[in-house]
C-alpha positions in Angstrom: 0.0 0.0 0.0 2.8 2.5 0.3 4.4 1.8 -2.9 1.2 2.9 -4.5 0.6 6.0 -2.9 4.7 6.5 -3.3 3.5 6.9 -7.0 1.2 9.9 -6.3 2.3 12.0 -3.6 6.1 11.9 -4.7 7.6 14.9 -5.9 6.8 15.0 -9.8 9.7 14.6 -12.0 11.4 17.9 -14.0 10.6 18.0 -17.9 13.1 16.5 -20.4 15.7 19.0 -22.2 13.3 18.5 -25.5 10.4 19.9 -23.9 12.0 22.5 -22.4 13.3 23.9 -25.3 9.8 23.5 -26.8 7.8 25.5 -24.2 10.6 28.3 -24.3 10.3 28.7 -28.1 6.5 28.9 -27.8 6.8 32.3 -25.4 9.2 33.5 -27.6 6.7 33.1 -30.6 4.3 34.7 -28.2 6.0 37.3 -27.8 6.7 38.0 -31.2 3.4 37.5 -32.6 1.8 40.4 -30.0 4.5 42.5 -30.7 3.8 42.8 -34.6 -0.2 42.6 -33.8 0.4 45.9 -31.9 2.0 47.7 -34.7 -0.1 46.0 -37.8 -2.9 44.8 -36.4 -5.3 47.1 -37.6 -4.6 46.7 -41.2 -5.6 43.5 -40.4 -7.8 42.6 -37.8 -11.8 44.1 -38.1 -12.9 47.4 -37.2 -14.3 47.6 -33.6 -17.3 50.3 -32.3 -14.2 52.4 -31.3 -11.8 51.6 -33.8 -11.3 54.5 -36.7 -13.7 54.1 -39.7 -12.7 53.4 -43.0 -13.0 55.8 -45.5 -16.4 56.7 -46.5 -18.5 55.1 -49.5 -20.0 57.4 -51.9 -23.2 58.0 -51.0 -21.7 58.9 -47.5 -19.2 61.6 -48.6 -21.4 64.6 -47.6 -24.2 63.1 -45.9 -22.9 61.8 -42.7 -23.3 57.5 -42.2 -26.1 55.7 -44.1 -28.6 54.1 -42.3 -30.7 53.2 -45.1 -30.0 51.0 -48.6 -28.4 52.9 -51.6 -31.3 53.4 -53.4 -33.0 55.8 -50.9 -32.8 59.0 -52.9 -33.1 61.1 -50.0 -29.5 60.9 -48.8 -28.1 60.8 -52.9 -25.3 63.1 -53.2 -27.1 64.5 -56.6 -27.8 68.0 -57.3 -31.3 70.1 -57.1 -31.1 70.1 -60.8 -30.4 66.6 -61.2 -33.4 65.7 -58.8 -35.6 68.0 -60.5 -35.2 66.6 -63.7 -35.9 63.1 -62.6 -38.8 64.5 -60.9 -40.4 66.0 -63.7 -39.7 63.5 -66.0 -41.9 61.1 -63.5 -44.6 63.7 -63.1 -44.6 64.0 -67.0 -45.4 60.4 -67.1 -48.0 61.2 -64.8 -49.7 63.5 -66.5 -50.5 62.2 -70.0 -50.6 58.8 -69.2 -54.6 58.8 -68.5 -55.2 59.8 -71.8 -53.1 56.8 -73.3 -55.7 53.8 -74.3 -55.3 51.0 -76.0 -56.9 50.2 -79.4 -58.0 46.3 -80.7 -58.4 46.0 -84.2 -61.1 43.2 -84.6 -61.8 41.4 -88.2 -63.3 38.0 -89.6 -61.4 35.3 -89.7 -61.7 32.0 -91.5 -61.5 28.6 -90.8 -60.7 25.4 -93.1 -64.3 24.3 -93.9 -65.1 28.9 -94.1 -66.9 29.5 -91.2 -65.7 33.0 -90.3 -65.3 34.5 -86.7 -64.8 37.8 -85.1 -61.0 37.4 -83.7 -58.4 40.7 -83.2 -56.1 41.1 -85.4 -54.2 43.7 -84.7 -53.4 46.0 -81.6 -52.1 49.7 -81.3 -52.4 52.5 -78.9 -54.4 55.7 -78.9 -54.3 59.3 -77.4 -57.8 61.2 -76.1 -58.0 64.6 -77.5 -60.9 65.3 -76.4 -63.2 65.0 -72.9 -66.4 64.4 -75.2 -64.8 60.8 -76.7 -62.2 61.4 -79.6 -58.8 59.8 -79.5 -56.4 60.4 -82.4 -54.0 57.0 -83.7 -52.4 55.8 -86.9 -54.2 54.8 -90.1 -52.4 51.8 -90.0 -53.9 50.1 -86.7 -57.7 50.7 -87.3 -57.0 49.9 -91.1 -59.6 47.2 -92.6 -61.2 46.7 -89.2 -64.6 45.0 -88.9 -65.0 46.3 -85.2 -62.7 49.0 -82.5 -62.1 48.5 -79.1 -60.5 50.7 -76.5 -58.9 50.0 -73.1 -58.8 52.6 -70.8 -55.4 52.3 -68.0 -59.1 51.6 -65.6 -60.0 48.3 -67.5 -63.0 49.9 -69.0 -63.0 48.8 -72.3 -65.6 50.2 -74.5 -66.7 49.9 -78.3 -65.5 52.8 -80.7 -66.3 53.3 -84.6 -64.0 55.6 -87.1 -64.6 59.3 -87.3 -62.2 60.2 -90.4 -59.1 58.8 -91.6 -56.2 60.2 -93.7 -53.8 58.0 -95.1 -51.5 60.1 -96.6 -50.4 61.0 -93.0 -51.1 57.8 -91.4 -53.8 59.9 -89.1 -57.4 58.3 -87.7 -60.1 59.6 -85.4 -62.0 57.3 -83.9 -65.0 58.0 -80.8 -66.0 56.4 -78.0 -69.7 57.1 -76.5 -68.7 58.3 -73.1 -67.9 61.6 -72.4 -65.6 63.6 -69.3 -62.3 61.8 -70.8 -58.9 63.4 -69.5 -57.7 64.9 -72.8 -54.1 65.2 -73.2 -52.7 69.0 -74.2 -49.9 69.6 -77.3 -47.2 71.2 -77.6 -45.8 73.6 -80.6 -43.4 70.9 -82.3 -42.0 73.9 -84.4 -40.5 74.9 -81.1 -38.8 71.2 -80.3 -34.4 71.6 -79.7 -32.7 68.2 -80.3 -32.0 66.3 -77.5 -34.0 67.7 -75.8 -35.9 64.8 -73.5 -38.5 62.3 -75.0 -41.1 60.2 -73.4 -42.9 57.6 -75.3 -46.3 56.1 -73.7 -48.2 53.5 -75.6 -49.0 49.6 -75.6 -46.0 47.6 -76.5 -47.2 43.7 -77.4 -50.3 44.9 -76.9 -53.1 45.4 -73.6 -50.5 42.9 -71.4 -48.3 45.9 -71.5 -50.9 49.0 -71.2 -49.5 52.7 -70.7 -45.4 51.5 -70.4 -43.0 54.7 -70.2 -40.0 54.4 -72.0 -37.7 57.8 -72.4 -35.1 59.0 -74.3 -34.8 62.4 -76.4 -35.3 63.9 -79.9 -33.0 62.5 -82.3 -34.2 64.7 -85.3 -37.2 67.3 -85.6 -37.7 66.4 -89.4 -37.0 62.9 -90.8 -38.5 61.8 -94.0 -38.5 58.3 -94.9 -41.0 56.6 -97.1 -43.3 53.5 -95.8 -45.0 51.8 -98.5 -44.4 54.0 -100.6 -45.5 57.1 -99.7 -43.3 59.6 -98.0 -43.4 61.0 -94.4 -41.7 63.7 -92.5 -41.4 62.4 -88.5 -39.8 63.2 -85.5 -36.7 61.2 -84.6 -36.6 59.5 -81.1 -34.2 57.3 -79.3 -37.2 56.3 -76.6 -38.1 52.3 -77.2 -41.3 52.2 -79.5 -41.7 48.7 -80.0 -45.1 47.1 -81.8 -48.4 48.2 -80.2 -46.9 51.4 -79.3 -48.0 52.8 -82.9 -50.9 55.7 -82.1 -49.7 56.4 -78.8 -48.0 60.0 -76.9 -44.6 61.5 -77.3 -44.2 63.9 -74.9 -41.8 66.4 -73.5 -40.9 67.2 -70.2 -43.8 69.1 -69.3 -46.3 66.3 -70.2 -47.6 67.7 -73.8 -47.8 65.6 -76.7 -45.3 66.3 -79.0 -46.3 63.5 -81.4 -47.7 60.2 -82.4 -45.7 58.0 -82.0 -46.2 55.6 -85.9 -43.2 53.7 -86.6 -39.4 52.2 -85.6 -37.1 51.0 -88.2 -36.4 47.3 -88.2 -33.1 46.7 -89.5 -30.8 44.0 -87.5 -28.4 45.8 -86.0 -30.1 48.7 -85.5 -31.8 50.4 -82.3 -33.4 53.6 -80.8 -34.6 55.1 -83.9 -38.1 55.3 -83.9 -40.4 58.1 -85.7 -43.4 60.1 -84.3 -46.2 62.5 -86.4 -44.7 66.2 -85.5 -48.1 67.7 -82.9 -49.0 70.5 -84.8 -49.5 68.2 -88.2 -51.8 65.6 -85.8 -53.8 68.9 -84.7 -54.4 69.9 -88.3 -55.4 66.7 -89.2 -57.3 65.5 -86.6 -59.2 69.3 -86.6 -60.3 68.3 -90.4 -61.3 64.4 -89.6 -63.5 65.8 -86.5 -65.2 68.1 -88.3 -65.4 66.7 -92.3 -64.4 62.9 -91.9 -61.6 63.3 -94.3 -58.6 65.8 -95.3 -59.1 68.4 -98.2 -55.9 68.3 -99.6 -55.5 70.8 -103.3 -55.0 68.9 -106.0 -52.4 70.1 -109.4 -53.9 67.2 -112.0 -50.9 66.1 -112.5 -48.7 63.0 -112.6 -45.4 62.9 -111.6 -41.9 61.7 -110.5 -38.4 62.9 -109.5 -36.2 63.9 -112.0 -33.2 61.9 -112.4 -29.2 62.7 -113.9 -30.1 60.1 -116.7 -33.5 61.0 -117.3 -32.2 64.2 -118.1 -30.0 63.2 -120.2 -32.2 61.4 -122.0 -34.3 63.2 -122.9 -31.7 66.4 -123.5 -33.3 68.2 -120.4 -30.5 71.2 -119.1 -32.0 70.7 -115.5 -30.5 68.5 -112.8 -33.2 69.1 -110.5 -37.0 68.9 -110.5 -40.2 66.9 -111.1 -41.2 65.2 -114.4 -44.3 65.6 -115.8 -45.4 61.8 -116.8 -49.4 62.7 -117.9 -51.6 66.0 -117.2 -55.5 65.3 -116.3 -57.9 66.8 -118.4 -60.0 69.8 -117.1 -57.6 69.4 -113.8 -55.6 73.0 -112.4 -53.0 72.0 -114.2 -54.3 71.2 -117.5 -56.3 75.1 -117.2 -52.8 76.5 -116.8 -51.0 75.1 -120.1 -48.9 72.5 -118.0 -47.7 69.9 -120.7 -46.0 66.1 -120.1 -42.4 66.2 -120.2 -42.3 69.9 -118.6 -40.2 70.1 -115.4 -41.8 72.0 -112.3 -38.7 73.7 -110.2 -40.3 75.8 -108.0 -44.0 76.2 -106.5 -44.4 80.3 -105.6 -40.7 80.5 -105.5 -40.0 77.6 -103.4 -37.7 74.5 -105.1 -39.0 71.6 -106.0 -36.1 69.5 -106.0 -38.4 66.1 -106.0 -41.8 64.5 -105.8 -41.5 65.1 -101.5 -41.0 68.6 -102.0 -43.6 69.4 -104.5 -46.2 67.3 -102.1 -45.0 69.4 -99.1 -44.9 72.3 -100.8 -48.5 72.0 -102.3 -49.5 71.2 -99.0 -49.0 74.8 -97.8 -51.7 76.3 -99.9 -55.4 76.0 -99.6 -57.8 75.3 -102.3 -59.2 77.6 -104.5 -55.8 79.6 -103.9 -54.0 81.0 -107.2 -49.7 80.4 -107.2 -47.3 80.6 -109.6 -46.0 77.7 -111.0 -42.3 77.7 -112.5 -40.8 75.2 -115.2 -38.6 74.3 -117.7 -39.8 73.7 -121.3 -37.8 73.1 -124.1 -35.0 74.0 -122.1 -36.7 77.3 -121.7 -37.7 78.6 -117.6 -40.9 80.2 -117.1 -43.9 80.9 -115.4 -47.5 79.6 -115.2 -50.4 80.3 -113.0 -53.0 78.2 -111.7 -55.8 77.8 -109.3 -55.9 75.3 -106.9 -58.7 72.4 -106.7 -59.9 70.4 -103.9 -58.5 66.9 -104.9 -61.0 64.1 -105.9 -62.4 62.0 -103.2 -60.9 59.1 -104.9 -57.4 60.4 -105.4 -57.1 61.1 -101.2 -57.9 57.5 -100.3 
């Protein structure tokens, strides 16, 4: 029994040399490792509640710490103007978009064995431009329809028939039977500045996608490209108009329609170039569909086609510029006035007529029943002619 308690009360026994050396170089270590925490340690180690802050992020520059997410405006290091132009941009949006609808273009439809049915066919956009049911949108979505719908941003949706349309300018009035509408105001587009900013509100793919905002600025105030044929003067936008959005607002920044929006080009390749009727054509337009059903447009009696280098040449014409004269109709303005074929109108009361765009704007100006002078080249001879003006045949302005 002694020998065993021996064994646990006796004095223990001092370490080896090996482990001695081992616990020394372990304090050492120690010693060294809290001595280069001390001097580096904060480069390091993470910032305590009373350690020094690291620099500042952005958003916290001049505003003191963030206690709310990034995309809390109220502490954005942005200027007044800045803010104000956001702002108005959103209460543009605002403003107009009540008056953007959306228009279904309904038609029949056949089957394999013919039995027709009623099915839409087409969908566009539309603007109210007046409290007592009118809403202006392009030709081209009403076109051929057997029945009109339109979708008001409420989800009223209410039966509509065609007032007037004008091809020619891609222009329709159509009317609902409910009056108290919120009619959106124009602008002057004489007075639009490019870049100036752009919002374009309208039906993209259709009623899924009622009254979206896209915005951008103006591109170009007068673009003319020609769409089946016929030629068209437009506004030039970068704001997405995508299909559906045809017959809907382009506004500026104070809400007012600047256009109507008609048309994007659809090259591959290509994007942010869509085209909007300039304001002050829709409110001439739209003043003449309201009231007559159809545009009164003077007529010449003549027809015609841009003069070409090798036409010219051809037939030994010493003009490079003009409009040929390919037949004249009898008992028309010009016919009154000695026009011949083959003559070469330059100039309508002074203004060139470089080509068949020009003369059609140009004739555009004048009203009917007005006298102008018309200038061309004969025989390699210039001169004068005067005419009166015609209202053109209802069958020519379809």
């Amino acid at each position: 029994m002694q020998d065993f308690y021996q064994d646990y009360t006796d004095t223990p026994k001092r370490p080896s040399f090996f482990w001695r050396g081992m616990i020394a170089g372990a304090v050492v270590m120690g010693l060294l490792l809290l001595l280069f925490f001390s001097q580096y340690g904060k480069a390091w180690w993470p910032a305590g509640e009373d350690s020094e802050r690291q620099p500042p992020l952005p958003w916290e520059e001049n505003n003191g710490p963030r206690n709310t997410a990034p995309g809390d405006d109220e502490q954005l290091n942005i200027s007044p103007e800045a803010r104000d132009y956001y702002l108005a941009v959103a209460r543009a949006a605002e403003r107009v978009t009540p008056s953007v609808v959306g228009i279904g273009n309904y038609g029949l439809v056949y089957d394999l064995w013919g039995r027709s049915q009623l099915q839409e066919r087409a969908t566009g956009s539309g603007v109210i431009i007046s409290s007592e049911g009118y809403i202006v949108t392009n030709y081209h979505v009403i076109e051929n329809a057997r029945e009109l719908s339109v979708s008001f941003g409420s989800g009223e949706e209410l039966p509509a028939e065609v007032v007037g349309a004008d091809p020619p300018t891609d222009l329709a009035v159509i009317k609902v039977d409910k009056k108290g509408l919120p009619a959106a105001e124009f602008a002057d587009s004489d007075n639009l500045k490019v870049g100036e900013p752009a919002i374009a509100i309208g039906n993209p793919l259709g009623i899924a996608f009622q009254q979206s905002v896209t915005k951008g600025v103006v591109s170009a105030r007068e673009r003319s490209i020609t769409i089946q044929g016929q030629k068209f003067t437009f506004i030039q936008t970068d704001a997405a108009i995508n299909d559906g959005n045809s017959g809907g607002a382009l506004v500026n920044i104070n809400g007012r329609v600047i256009g109507i929006n008609t048309a994007k080009i659809k090259i591959s390749g290509v994007e942010g170039m869509g085209f909007a009727i300039p304001s002050n054509t829709v409110r001439q337009i739209t003043a003449e569909l309201v009231k007559k059903g159809r545009v009164e447009r003077p007529w010449l009696g003549v027809t015609i086609k841009t003069l070409t280098p090798l036409e010219a040449q051809r037939l030994q014409i010493n003009v490079d510029y003009g409009v040929l004269v390919d037949e004249v109709v009898a008992g028309s303005p010009a016919f009154q006035a000695g026009i011949r074929p083959l003559d070469v109108i330059v100039a309508l009361e002074g203004k060139k007529t470089s080509d068949s765009a020009a003369l059609q704007n140009a004739l555009y100006q004048f009203k009917i029943g007005q006298k102008i002078k018309v200038t061309v080249f004969r025989e390699n001879k210039e001169f004068d002619l005067e005419l009166t003006l015609e209202k053109m045949p209802g069958n020519l302005g379809e």
